[in-house]
C-alpha positions as CSV (number, residue, x, y, z in Angstrom):
1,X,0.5,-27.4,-55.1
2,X,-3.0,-27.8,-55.6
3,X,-2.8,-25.2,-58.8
4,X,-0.1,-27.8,-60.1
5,X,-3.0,-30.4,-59.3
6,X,-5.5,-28.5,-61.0
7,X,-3.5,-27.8,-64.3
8,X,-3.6,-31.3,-66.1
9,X,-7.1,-31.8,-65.6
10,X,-7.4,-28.1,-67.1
11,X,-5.2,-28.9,-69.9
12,X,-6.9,-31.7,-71.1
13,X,-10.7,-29.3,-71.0
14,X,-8.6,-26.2,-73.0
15,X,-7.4,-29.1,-75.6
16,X,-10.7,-30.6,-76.2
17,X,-12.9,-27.7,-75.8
18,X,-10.8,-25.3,-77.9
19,X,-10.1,-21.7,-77.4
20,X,-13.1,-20.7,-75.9
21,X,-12.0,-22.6,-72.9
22,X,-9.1,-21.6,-72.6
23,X,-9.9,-17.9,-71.9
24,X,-11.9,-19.1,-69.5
25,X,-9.0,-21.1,-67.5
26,X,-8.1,-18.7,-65.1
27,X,-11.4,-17.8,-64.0
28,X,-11.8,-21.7,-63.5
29,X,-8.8,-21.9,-61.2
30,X,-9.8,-18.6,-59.0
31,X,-13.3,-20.3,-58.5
32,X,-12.1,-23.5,-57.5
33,X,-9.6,-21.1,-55.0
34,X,-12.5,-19.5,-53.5
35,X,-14.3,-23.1,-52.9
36,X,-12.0,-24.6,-51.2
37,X,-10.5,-21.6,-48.8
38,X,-11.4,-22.1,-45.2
39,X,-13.5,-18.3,-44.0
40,X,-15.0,-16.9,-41.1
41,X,-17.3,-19.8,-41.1
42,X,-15.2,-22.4,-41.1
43,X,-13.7,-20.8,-38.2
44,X,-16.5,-20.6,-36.1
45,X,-17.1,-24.1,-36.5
46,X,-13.5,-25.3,-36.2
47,X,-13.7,-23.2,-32.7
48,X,-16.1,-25.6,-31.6
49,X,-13.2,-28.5,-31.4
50,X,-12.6,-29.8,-27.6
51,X,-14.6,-32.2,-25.1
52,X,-18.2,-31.7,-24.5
53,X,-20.7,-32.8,-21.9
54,X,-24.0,-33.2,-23.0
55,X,-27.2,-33.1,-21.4
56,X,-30.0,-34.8,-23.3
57,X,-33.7,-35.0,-23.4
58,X,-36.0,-36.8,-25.6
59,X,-40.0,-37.2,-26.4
60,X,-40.8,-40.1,-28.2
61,X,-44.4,-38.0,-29.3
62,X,-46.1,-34.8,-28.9
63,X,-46.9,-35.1,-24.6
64,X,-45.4,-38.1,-24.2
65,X,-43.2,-37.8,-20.8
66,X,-39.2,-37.2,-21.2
67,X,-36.8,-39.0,-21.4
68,X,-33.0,-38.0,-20.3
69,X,-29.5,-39.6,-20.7
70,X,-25.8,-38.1,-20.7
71,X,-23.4,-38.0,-23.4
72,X,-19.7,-36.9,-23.9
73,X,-18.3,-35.8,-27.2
74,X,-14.6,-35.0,-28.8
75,X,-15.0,-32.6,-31.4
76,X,-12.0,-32.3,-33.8
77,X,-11.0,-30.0,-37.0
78,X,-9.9,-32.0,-39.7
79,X,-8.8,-31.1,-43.5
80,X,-7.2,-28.0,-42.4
81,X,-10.1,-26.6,-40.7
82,X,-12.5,-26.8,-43.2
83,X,-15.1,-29.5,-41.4
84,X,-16.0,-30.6,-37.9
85,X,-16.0,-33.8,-37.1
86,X,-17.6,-34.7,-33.3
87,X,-17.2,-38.0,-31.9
88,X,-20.3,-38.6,-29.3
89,X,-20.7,-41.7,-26.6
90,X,-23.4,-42.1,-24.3
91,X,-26.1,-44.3,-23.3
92,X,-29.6,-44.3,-25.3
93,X,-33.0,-46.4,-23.9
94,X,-30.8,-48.3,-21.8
95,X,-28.1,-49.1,-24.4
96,X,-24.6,-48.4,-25.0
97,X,-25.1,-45.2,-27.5
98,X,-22.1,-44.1,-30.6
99,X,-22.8,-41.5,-32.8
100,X,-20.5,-39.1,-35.4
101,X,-21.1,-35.9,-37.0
102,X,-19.4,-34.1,-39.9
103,X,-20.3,-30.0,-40.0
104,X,-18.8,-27.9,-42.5
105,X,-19.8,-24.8,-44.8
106,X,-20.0,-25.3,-48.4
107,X,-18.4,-21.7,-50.0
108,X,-20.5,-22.5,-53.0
109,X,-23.7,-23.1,-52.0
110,X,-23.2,-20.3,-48.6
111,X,-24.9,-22.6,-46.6
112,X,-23.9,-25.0,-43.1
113,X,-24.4,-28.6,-43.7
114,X,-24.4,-31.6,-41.3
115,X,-24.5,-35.2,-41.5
116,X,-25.0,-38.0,-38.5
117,X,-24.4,-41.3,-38.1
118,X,-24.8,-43.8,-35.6
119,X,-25.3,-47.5,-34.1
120,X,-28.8,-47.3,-34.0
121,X,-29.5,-47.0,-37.3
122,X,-27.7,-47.9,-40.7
123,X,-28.5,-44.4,-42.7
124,X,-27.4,-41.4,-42.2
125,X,-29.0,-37.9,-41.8
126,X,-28.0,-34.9,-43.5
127,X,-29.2,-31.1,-43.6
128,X,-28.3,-27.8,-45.0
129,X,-29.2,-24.4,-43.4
130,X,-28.2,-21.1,-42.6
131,X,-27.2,-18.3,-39.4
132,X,-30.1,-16.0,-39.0
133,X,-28.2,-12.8,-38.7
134,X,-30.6,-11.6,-35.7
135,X,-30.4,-14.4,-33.6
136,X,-27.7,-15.6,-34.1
137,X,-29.0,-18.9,-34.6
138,X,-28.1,-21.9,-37.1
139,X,-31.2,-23.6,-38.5
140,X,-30.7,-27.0,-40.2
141,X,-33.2,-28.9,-42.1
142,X,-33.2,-32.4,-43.8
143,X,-34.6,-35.8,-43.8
144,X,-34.1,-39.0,-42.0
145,X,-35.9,-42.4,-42.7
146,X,-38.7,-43.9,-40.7
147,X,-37.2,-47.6,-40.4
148,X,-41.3,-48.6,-40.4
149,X,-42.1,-47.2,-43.4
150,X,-39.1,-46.3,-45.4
151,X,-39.7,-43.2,-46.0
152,X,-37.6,-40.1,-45.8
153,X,-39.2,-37.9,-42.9
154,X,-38.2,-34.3,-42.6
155,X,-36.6,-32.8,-39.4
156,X,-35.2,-29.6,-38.0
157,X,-32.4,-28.9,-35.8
158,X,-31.9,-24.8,-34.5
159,X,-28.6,-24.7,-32.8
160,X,-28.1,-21.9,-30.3
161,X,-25.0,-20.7,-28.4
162,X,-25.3,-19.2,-25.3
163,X,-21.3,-18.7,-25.2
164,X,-18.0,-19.7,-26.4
165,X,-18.4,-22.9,-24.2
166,X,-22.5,-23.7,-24.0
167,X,-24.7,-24.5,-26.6
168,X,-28.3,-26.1,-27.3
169,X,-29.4,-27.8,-29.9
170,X,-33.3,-28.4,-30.4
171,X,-34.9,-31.4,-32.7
172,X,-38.2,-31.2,-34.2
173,X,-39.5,-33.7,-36.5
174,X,-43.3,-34.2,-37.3
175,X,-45.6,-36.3,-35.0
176,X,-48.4,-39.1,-36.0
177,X,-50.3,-36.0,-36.8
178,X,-47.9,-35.0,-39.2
179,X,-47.5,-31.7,-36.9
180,X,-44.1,-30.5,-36.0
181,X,-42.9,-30.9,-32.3
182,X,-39.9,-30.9,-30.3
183,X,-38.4,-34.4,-30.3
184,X,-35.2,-33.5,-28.1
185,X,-33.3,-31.2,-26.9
186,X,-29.1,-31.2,-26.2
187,X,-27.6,-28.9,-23.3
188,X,-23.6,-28.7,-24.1
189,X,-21.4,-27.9,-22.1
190,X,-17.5,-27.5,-23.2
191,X,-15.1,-29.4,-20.6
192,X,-13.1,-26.8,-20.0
193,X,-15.6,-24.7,-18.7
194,X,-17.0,-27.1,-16.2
């Protein structure tokens, strides 16, 4: 089906590009195959779907005290398990807290990517990374903007499993010294395990 999708878009690049393209046709076709089959990666995330509870804790600056809140979370394949999409709800500074992620692998590029969104802000943050085959660990980086100035700030997230149902996710963003430090951290636990 998605070959017979595929072919009249193809037709019409063989037609105007000549016979050179057309050789190259089937090549075309398996690399848009590879792209868009679900792996191994897309089944570790999509075996991350369920209910989470999430413990979280915050610094507003390097030494400033913590803060901590709950969350809970509904994490969900979608498009035939080729993304994550997780649902949060919570309660931030005193304020009813919404937030949504989308997590997938990009076969192309052989990297994790993530975006957030949420109701306190109107941007969204996105990241690319990688599994560091040692630890076991996936390390995103990206930028988000600083609503007083702008800008795009960078920020890193290292995401760590401890088991099938308990994860951590660490923050780290830069502080008025422009020095990295750990802005929050994120205990998860799946329900099913509580």
């Amino acid at each position: 089906m998605i070959k017979r999708a595929f072919a009249p878009l193809c037709a019409i690049l063989v037609l105007s590009a000549g016979p050179g393209l057309a050789q190259d046709e089937e090549a075309m076709m398996q690399a848009w195959m590879a792209y868009m089959t679900p792996g191994e990666a897309h089944s570790a995330l999509t075996s991350q779907a369920g209910e989470w509870s999430h413990q979280v804790t915050m610094w507003m600056g390097p030494g400033a005290p913590a803060t901590e809140s709950t969350a809970t979370s509904t994490a969900e394949a979608i498009l035939g398990g080729r993304y994550l999409v997780e649902r949060f709800s919570g309660n931030m500074m005193g304020m009813p807290f919404e937030g949504q992620a989308l997590i997938g692998y990009d076969n192309a590029k052989q990297k994790f990517f993530s975006t957030w969104v949420d109701n306190m802000g109107t941007g969204v943050m996105a990241a690319w990374g990688t599994v560091d085959p040692t630890t076991h660990t996936l390390t995103l980086t990206g930028t988000v903007v600083d609503p007083m100035t702008g800008e795009d700030k960078p920020f890193r997230e290292v995401h760590t499993h401890s088991g099938p149902n308990e994860k951590t996710m660490e923050m780290y963003g830069p502080g008025p010294d422009g020095q990295e430090y750990k802005m929050m951290e994120i205990h998860s636990t799946r329900a099913a395990a509580e």
